[in-house]
Residue frames as qw, qx, qy, qz and C-alpha x, y, z in Angstrom:
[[0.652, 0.463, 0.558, -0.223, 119.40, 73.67, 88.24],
 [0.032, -0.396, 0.459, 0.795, 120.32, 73.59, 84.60],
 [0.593, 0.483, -0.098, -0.636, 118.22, 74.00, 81.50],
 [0.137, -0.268, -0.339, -0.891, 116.87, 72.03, 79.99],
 [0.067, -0.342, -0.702, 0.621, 114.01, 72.94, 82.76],
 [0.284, -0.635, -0.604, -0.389, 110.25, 73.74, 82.43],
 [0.196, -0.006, -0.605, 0.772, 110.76, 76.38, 84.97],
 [0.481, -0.324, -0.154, -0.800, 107.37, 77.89, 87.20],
 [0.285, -0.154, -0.946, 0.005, 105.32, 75.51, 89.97],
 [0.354, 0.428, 0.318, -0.768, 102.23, 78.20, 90.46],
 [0.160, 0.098, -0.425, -0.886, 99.09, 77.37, 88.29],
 [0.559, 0.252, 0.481, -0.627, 95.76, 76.58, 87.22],
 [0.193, 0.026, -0.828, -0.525, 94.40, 74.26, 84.17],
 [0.816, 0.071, 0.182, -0.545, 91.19, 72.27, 83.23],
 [0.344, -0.209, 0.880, 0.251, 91.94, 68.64, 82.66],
 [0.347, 0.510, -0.419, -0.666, 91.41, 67.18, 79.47],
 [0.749, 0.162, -0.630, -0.121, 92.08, 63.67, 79.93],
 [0.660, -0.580, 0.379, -0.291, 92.19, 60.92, 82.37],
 [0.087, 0.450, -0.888, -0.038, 93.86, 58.06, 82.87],
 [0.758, -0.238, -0.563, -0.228, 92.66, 54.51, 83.48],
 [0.652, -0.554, -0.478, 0.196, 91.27, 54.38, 87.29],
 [0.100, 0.140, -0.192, 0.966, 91.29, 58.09, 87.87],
 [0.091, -0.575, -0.786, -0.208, 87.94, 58.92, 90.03],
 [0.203, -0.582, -0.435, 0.656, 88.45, 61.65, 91.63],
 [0.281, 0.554, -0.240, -0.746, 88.66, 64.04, 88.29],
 [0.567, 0.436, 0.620, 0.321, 87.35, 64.32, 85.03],
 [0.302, 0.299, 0.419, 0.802, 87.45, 66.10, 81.98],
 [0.066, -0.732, -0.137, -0.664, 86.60, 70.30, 82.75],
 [0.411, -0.881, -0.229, -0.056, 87.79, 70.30, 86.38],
 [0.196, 0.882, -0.148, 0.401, 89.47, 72.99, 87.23],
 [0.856, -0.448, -0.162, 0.204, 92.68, 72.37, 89.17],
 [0.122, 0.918, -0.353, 0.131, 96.13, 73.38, 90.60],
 [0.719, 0.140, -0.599, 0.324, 99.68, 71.28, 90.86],
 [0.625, -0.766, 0.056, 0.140, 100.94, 71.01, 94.49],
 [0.281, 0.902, -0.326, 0.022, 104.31, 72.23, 95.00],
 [0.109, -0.475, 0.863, 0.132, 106.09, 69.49, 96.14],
 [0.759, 0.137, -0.452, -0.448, 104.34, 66.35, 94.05],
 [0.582, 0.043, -0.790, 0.188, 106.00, 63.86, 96.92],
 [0.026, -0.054, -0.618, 0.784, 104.13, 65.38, 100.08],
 [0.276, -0.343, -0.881, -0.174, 100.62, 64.14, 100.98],
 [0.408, -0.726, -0.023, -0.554, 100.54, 64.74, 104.25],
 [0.797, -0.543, -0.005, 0.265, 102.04, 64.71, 107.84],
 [0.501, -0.600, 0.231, 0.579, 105.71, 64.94, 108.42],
 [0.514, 0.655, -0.420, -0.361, 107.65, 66.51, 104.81],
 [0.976, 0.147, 0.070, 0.144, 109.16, 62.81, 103.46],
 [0.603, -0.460, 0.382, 0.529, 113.26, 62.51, 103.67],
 [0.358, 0.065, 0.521, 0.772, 113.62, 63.17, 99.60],
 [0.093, -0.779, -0.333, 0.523, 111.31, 66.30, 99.83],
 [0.175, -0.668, 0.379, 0.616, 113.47, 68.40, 97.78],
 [0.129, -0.181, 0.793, 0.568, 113.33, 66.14, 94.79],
 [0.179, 0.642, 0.744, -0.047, 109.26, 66.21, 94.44],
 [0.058, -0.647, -0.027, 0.760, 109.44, 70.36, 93.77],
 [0.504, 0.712, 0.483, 0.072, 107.76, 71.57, 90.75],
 [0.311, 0.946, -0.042, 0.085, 110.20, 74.06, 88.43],
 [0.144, 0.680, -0.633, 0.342, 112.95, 72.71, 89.94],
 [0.377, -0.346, 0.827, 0.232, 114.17, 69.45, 89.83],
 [0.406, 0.401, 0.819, 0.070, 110.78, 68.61, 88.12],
 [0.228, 0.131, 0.293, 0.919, 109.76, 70.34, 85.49],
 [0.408, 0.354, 0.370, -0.756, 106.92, 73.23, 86.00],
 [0.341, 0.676, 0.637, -0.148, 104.13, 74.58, 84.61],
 [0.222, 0.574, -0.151, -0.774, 105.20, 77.65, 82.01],
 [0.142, -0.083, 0.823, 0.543, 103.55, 75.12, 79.29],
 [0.662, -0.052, -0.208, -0.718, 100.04, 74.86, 77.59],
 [0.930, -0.226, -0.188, -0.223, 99.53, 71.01, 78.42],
 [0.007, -0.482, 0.806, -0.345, 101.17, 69.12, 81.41],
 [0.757, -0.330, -0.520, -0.219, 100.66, 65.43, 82.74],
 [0.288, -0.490, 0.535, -0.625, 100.39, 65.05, 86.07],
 [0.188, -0.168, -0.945, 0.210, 99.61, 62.07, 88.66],
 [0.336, -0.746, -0.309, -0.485, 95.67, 62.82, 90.28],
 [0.618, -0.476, -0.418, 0.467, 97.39, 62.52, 93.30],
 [0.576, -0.009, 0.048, 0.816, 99.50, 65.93, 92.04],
 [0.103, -0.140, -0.046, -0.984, 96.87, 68.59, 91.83],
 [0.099, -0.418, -0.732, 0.528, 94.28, 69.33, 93.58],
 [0.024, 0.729, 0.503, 0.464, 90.40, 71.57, 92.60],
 [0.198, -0.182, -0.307, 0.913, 90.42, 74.96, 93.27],
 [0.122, 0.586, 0.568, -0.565, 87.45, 77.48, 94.66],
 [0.347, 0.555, 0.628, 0.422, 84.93, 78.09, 91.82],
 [0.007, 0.951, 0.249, -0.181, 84.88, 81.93, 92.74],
 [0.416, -0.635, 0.238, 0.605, 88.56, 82.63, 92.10],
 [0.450, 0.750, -0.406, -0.265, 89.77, 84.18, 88.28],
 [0.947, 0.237, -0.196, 0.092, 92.15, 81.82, 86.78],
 [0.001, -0.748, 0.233, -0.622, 94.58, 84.29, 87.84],
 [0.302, -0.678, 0.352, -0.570, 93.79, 84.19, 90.95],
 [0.955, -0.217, 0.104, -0.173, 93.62, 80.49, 91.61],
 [0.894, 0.332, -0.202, 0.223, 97.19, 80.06, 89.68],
 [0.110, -0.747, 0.404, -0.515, 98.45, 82.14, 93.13],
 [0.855, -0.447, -0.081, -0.248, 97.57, 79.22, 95.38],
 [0.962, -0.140, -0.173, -0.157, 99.78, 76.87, 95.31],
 [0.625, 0.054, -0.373, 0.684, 103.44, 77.92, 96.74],
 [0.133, 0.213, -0.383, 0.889, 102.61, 81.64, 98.17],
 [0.444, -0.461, 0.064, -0.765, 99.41, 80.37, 99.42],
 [0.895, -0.076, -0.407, 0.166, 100.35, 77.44, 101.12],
 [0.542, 0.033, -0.462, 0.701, 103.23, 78.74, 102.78],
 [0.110, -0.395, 0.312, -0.857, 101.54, 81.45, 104.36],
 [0.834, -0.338, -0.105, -0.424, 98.64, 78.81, 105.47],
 [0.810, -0.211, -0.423, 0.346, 101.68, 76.77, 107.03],
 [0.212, 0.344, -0.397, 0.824, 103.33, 79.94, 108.86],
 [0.269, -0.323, 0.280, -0.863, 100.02, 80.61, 110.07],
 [0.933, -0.110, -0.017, -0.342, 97.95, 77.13, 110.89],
 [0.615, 0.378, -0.679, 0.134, 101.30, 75.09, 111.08],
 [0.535, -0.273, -0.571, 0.560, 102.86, 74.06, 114.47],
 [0.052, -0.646, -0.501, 0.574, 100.51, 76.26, 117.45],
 [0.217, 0.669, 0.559, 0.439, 97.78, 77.91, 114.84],
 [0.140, 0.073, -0.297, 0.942, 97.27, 81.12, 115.31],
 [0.139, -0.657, -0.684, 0.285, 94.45, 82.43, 117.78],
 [0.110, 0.802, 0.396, 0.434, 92.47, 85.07, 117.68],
 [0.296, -0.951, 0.086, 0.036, 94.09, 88.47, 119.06],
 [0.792, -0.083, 0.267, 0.542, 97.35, 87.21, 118.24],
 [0.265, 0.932, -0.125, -0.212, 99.40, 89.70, 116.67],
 [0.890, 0.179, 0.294, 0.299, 101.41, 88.78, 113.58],
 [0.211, -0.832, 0.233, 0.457, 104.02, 90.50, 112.28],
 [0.831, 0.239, 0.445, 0.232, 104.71, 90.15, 108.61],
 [0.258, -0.575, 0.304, 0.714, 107.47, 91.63, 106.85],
 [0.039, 0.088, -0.660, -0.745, 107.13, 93.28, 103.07],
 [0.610, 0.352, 0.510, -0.493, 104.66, 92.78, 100.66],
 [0.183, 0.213, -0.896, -0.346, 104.93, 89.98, 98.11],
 [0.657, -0.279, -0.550, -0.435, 102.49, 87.16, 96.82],
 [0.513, -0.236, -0.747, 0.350, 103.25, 85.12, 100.60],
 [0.213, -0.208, -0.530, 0.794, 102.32, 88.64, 102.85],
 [0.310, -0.040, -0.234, -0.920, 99.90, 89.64, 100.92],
 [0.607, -0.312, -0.595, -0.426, 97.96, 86.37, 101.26],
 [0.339, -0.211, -0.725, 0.561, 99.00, 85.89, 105.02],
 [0.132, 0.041, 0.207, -0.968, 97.11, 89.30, 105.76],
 [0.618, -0.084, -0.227, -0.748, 93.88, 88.21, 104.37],
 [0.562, -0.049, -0.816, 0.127, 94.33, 84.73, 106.23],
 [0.233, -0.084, -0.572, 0.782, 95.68, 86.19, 109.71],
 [0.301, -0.001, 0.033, -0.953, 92.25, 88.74, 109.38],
 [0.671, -0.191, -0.562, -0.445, 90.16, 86.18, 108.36],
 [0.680, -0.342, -0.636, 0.127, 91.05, 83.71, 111.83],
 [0.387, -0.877, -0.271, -0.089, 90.93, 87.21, 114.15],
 [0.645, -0.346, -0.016, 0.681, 94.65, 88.08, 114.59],
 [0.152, -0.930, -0.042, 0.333, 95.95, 91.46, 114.43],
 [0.737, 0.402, 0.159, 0.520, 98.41, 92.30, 111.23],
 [0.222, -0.835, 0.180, 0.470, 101.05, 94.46, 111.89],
 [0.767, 0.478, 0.243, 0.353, 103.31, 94.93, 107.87],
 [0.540, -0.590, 0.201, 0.566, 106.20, 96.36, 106.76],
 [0.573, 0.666, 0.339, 0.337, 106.58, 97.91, 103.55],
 [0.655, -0.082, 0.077, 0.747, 109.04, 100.26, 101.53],
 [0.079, -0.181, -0.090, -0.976, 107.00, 103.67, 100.37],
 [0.223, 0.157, 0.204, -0.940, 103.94, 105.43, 101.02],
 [0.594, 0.157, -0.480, -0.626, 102.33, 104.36, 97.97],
 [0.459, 0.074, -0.874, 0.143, 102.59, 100.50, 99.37],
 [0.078, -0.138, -0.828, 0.538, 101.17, 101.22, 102.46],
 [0.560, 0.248, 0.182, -0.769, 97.82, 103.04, 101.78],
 [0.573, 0.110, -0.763, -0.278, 97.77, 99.41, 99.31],
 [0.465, 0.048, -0.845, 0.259, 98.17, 97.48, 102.36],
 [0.276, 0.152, 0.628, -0.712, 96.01, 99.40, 104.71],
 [0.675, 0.180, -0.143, -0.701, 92.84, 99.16, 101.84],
 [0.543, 0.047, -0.836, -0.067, 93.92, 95.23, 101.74],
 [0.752, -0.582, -0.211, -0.229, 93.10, 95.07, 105.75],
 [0.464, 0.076, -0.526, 0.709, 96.59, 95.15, 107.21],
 [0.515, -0.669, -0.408, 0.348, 95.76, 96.40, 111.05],
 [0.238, -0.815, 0.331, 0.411, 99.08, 98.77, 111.04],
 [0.839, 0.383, 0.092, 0.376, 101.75, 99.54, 108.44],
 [0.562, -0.657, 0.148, 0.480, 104.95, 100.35, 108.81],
 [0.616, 0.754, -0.113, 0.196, 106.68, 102.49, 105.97],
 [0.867, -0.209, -0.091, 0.444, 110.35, 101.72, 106.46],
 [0.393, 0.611, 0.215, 0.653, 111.22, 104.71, 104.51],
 [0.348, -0.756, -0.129, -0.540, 109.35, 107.04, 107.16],
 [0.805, -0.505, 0.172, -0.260, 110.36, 104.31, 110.21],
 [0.645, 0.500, -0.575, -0.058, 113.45, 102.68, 109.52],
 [0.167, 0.259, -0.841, 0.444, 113.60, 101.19, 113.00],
 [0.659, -0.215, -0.335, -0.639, 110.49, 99.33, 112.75],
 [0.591, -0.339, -0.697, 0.223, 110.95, 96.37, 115.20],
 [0.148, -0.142, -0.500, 0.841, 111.22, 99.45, 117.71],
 [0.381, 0.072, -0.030, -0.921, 107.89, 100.65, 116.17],
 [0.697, -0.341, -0.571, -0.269, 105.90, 97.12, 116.33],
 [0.360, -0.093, -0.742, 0.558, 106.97, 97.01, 119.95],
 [0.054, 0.033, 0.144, -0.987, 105.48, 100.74, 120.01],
 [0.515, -0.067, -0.581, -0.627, 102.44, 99.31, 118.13],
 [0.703, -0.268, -0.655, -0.072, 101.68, 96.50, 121.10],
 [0.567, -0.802, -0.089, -0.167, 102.23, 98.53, 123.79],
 [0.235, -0.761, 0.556, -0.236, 105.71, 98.18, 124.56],
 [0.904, -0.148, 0.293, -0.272, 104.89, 94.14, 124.63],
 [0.050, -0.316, 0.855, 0.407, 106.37, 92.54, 121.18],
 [0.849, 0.205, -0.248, -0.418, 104.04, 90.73, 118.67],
 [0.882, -0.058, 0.396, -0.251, 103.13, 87.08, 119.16],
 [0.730, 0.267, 0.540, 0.324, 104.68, 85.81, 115.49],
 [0.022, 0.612, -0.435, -0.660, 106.75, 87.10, 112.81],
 [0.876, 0.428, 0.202, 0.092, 106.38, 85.81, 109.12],
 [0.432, -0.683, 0.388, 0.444, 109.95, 86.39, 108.67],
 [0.765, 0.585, 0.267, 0.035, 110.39, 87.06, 104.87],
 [0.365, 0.909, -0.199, 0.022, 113.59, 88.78, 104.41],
 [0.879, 0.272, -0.207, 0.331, 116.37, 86.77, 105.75],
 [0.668, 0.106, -0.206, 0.707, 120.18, 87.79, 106.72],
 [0.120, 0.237, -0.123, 0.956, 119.49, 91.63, 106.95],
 [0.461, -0.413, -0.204, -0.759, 115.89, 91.39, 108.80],
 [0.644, -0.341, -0.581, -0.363, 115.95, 88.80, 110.95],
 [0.530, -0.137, -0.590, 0.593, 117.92, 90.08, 113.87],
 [0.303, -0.197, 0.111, -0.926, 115.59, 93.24, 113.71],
 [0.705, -0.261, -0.482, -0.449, 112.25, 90.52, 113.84],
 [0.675, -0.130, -0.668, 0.285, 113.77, 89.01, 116.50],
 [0.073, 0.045, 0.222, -0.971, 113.40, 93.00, 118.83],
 [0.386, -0.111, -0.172, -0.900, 110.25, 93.13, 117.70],
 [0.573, -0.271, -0.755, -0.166, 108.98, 89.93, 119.63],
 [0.616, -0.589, 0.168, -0.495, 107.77, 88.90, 123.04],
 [0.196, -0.391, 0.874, -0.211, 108.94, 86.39, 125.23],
 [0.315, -0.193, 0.927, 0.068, 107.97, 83.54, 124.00],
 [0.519, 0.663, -0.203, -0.500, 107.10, 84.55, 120.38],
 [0.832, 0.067, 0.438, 0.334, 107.75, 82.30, 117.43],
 [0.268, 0.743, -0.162, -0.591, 109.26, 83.39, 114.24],
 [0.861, 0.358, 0.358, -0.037, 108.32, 81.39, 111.05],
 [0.322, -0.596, 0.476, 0.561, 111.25, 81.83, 108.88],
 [0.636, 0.597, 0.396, -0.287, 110.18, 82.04, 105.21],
 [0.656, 0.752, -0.035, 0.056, 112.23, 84.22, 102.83],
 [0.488, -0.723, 0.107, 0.477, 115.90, 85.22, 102.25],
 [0.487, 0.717, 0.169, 0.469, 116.12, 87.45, 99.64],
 [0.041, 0.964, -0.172, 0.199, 118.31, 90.27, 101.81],
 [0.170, 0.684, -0.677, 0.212, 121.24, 87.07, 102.32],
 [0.757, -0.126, -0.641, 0.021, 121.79, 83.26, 103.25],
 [0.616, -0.170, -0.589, 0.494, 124.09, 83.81, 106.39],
 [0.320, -0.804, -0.021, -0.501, 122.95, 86.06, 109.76],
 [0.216, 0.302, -0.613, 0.698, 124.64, 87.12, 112.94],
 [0.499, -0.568, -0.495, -0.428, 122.47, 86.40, 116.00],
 [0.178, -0.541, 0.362, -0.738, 122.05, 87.90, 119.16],
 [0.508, -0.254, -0.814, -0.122, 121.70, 84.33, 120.88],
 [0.024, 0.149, 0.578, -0.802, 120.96, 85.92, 124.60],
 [0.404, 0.182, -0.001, -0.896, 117.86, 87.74, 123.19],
 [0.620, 0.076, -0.692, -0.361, 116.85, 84.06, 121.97],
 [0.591, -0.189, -0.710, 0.333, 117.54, 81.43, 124.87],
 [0.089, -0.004, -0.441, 0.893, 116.51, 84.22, 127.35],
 [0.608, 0.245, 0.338, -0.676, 112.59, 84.83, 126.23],
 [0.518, 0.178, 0.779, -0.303, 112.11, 81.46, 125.05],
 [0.541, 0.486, -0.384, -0.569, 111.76, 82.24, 120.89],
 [0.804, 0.117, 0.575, 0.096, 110.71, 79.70, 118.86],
 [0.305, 0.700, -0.259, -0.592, 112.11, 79.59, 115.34],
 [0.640, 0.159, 0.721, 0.215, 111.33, 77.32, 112.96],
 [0.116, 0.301, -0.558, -0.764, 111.11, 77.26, 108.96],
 [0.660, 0.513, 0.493, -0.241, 108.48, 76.79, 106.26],
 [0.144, -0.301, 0.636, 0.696, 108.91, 75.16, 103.36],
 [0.560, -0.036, -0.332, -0.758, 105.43, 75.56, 101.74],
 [0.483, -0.122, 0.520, -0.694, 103.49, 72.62, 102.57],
 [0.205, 0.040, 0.973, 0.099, 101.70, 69.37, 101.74],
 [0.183, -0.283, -0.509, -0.792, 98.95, 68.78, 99.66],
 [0.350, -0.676, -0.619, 0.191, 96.26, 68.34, 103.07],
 [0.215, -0.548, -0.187, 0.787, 97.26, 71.73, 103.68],
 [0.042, -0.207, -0.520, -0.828, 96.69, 73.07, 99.91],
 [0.231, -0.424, -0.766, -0.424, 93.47, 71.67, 100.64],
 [0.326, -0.578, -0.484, 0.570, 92.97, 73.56, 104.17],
 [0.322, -0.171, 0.255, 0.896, 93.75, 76.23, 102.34],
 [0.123, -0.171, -0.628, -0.749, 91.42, 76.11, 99.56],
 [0.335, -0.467, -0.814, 0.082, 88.79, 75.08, 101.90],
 [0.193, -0.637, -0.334, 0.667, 89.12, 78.34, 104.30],
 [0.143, -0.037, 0.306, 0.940, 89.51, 80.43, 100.73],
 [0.146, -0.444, -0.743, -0.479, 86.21, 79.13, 99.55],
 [0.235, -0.654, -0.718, 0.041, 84.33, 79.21, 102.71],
 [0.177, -0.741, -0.130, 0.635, 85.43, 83.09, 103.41],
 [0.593, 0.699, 0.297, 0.269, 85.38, 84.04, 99.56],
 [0.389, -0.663, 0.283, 0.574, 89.25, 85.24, 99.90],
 [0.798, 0.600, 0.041, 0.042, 90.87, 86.72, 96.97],
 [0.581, -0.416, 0.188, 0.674, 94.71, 86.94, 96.26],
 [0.026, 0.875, -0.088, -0.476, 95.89, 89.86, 94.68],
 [0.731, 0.442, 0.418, 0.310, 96.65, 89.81, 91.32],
 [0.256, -0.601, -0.123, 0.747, 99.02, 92.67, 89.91],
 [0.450, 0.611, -0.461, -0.461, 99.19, 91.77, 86.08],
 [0.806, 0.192, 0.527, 0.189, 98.94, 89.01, 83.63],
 [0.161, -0.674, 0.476, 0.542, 101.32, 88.63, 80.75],
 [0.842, 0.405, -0.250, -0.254, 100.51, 86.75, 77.26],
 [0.985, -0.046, 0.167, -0.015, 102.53, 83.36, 77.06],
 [0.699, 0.543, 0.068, 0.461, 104.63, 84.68, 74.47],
 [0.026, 0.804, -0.165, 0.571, 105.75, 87.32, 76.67],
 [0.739, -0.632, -0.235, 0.022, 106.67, 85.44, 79.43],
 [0.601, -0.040, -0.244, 0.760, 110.56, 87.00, 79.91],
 [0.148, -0.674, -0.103, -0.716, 108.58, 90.47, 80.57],
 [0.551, -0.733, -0.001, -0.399, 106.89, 89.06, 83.39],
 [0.857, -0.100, -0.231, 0.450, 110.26, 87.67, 84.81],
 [0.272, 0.389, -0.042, 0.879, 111.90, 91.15, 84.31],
 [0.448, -0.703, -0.285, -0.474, 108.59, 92.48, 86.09],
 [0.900, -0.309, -0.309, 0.001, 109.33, 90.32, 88.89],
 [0.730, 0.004, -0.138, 0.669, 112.82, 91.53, 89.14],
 [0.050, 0.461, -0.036, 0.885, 112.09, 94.90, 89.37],
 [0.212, -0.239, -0.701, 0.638, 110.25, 94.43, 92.26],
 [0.148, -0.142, -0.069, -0.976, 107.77, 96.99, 91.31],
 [0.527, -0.346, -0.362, -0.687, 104.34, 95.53, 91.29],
 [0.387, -0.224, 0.588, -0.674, 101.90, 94.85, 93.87],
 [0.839, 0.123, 0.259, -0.462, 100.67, 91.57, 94.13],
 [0.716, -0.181, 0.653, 0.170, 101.17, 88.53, 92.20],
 [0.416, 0.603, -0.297, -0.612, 102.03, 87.96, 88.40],
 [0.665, 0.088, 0.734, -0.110, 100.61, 85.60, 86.67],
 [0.056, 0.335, -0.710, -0.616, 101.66, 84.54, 82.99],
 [0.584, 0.395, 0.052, -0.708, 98.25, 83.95, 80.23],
 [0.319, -0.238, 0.860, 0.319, 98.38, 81.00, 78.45],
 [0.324, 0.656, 0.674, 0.106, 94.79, 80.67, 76.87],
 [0.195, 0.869, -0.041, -0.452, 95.04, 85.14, 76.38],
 [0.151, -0.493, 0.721, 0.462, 98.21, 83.40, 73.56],
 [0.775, 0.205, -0.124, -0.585, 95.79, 80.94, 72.07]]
């Protein structure tokens, strides 16, 4: 992707203006862009890839953006601005890991690695529709976060560094039902131990490497499913928003940054430090 590029495709606005033969909005409701602007609903469409907000299309790191009405969608009148401008890529994708192809059921036990904006909101999802949250995380400090969020179990790698042997330990010896598989190259041949026979594992992130070695026996023997999520269509946004409202979910917010300051909260980001999402202030800039 090269500059120049409107980069970002997480937020929240109030529209200002309509077009001629817009009915669904008007001027002061509060909305958010979907992340891919070419996906409705049903299957993803064959040029997919080229609808993506911050990339090919430009985002949202601006004060005023037009949009189609098709492209964004009202969000739940309880959430901060903040918290609504979380929705639309790391809550989405965790509502497709966990409501995509065979929803999850209550008692299910999920397994969700780390804790970023996507595992943070899966946990309050997975809790909300009765499944059982088993998380992974890197210190101490993280996990007493994640147990006061509602994680079930947490796993401090630090303490446990052979955690797929300790979610097994966690289900009896069994394997969890579903992974949210968020780390990629260096995590997903441990997720793959830590299942049952005929477990799925939603494949999500790879931030620890594109290319993995796989133990295919340990696959084609108990029957894994493994498929990928690539966030999600706007009927799903709206599933989304719908289940936020009626169970008055919040996402986690870690910090907000002033407009003018938005390479901080990039740096932020890169350091990995904070908990929760960060979410850059345009109206706190004037």
């Amino acid at each position: 992707m090269q500059p120049p590029l409107i980069p970002l495709s997480d937020g929240v606005g109030i529209v200002r203006e309509t077009g001629p033969g817009v009915t669904d909005l008007k001027p002061g409701d509060r909305v958010a862009p979907c992340f891919f602007q070419n996906w409705e609903g049903g299957p993803p469409p064959e040029d997919l890839e080229a609808g993506r907000l911050g990339g090919p299309l430009d985002g949202v790191l601006a004060t005023h953006r037009v949009f189609p009405s098709r492209g964004v969608l009202r969000v739940p009148d309880h959430l901060t601005d903040a918290e609504a401008a979380t929705l639309p890529c790391a809550g989405v994708t965790a509502w497709s890991a966990l409501f995509g192809e065979r929803p999850v059921r209550p008692g299910e036990r999920v397994l969700i690695l780390g804790s970023g904006g996507v595992a943070l909101m899966a946990i309050l999802l997975a809790r909300t529709a009765g499944a059982e949250t088993i998380v992974t995380t890197s210190s101490p400090e993280r996990a007493a976060k994640l147990s006061a969020l509602g994680a079930d179990h947490v796993i401090d790698r630090s303490a446990k560094p052979d955690w797929a042997a300790e979610a097994r330990r966690l289900t009896g010896g069994r394997g969890v039902d579903r992974v949210l598989e968020l780390g990629g190259a260096a995590t997903l041949g441990h997720a793959i131990r830590a299942t049952r026979t005929g477990a799925q594992i939603i494949l999500i992130g790879n931030v620890t490497g594109n290319t993995a070695e796989l133990f295919l026996p340990a696959i084609l023997t108990r029957q894994l499913a493994l498929r990928s999520v690539s966030v999600g269509s706007k009927d799903q946004f709206a599933a989304l928003t719908r289940a936020i409202d009626r169970h008055a979910l919040r996402p986690v917010v870690a910090a907000r940054h002033a407009f003018d300051a938005a390479p901080d909260a990039f740096r932020a980001l890169e350091a990995g430090e904070a908990f929760g999402n960060l979410c850059i202030d345009i109206a706190a800039s004037g």
